[in-house]
C-alpha positions as CSV (number, residue, x, y, z in Angstrom):
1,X,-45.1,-7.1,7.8
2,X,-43.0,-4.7,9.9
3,X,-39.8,-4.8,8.5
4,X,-38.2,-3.4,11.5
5,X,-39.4,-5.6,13.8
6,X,-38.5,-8.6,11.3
7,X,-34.7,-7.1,10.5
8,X,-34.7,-7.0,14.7
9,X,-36.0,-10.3,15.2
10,X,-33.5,-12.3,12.2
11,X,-30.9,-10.3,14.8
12,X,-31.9,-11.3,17.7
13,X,-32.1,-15.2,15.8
14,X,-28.5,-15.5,14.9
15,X,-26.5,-17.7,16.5
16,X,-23.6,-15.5,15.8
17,X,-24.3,-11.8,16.9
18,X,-28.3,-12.2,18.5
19,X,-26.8,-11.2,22.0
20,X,-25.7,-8.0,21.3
21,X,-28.1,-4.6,21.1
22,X,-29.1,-3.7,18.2
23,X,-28.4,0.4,17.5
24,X,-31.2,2.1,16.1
25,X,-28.7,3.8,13.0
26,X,-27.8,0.5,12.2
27,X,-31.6,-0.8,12.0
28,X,-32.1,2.5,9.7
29,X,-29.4,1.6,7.1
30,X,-30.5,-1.8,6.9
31,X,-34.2,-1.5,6.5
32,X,-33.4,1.7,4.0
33,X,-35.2,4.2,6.3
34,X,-33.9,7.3,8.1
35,X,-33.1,7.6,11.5
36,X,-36.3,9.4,12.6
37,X,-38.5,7.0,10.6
38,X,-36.8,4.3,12.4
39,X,-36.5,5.4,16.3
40,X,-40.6,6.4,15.3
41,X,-41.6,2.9,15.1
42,X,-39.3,1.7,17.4
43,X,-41.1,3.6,19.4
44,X,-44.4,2.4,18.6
45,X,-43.0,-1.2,18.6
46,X,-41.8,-1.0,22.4
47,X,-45.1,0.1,23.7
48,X,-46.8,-2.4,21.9
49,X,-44.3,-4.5,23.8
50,X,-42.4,-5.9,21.2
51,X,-39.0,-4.5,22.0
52,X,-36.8,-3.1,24.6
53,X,-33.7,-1.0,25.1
54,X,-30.9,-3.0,26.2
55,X,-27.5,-1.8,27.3
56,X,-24.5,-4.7,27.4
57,X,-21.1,-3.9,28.8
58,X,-18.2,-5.9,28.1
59,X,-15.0,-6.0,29.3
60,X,-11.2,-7.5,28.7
61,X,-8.0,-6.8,28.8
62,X,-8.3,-4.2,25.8
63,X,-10.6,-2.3,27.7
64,X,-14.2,-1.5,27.8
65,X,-17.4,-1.2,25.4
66,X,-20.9,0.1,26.0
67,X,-23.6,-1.4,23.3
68,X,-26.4,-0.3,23.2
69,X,-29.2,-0.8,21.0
70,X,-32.8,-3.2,21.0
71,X,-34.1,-6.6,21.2
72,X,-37.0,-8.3,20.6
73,X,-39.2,-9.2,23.8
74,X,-41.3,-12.9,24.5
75,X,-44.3,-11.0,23.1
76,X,-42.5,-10.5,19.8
77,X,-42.0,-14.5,19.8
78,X,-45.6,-14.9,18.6
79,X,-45.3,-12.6,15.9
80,X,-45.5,-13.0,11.6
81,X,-41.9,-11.4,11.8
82,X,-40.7,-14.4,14.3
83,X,-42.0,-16.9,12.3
84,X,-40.7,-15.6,9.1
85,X,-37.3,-15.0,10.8
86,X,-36.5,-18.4,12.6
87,X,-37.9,-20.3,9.8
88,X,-35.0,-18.5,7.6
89,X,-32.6,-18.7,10.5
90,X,-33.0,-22.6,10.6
91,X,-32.6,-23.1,7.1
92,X,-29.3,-21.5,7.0
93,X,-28.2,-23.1,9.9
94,X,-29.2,-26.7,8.5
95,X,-27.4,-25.5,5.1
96,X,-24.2,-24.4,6.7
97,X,-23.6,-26.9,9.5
98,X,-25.6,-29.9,8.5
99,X,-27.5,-29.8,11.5
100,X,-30.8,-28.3,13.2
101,X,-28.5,-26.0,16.0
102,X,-31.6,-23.6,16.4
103,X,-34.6,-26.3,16.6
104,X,-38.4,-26.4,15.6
105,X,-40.7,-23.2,16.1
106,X,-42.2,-23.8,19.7
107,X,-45.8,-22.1,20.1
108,X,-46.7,-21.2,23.2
């Protein structure tokens, strides 16, 4: 299992933060790997087609913030790390709000 596309996918999963990017040092500290190590597979992982760079910029009253970071793509929706991620993702869910909010596994 490729923990980095699994740590990215349980991201991209959560209903409370899967919208935003997620940065590569971030990925690295959480899956206990160094930077290089990291932006390596990342790299392998989005010309497999499994992730993408994505920049989100929002905006209030406050001012301005630039994210930037990855997500997964549809192709990584079919993977063993998917799977494994939403299953764990619904189970939370069901525990914390008694209710399914993310719903069953769809194949396509």
């Amino acid at each position: 299992m490729n923990e980095i596309l699994y740590t990215l996918c349980r991201h991209n999963l959560s209903i409370m933060g899967g919208w935003v990017p997620y940065p590569s040092t971030h990925l690295s500290k959480c899956c206990g790997l160094s930077l290089y190590k990291t932006r390596k597979e990342l790299k392998k992982l989005k010309d497999q087609g499994l992730v993408v760079s994505d920049i989100k910029i929002i905006s209030d009253d406050e001012g301005t913030a630039i994210l930037r970071g990855y997500k997964i793509t549809d192709k990584a929706k079919n993977t063993e790390e998917y799977r494994k991620a939403h299953k764990e993702e619904r189970e939370i869910c069901i525990k914390v709000f008694k209710m399914d909010v993310i719903g069953e596994l769809v194949e396509e």
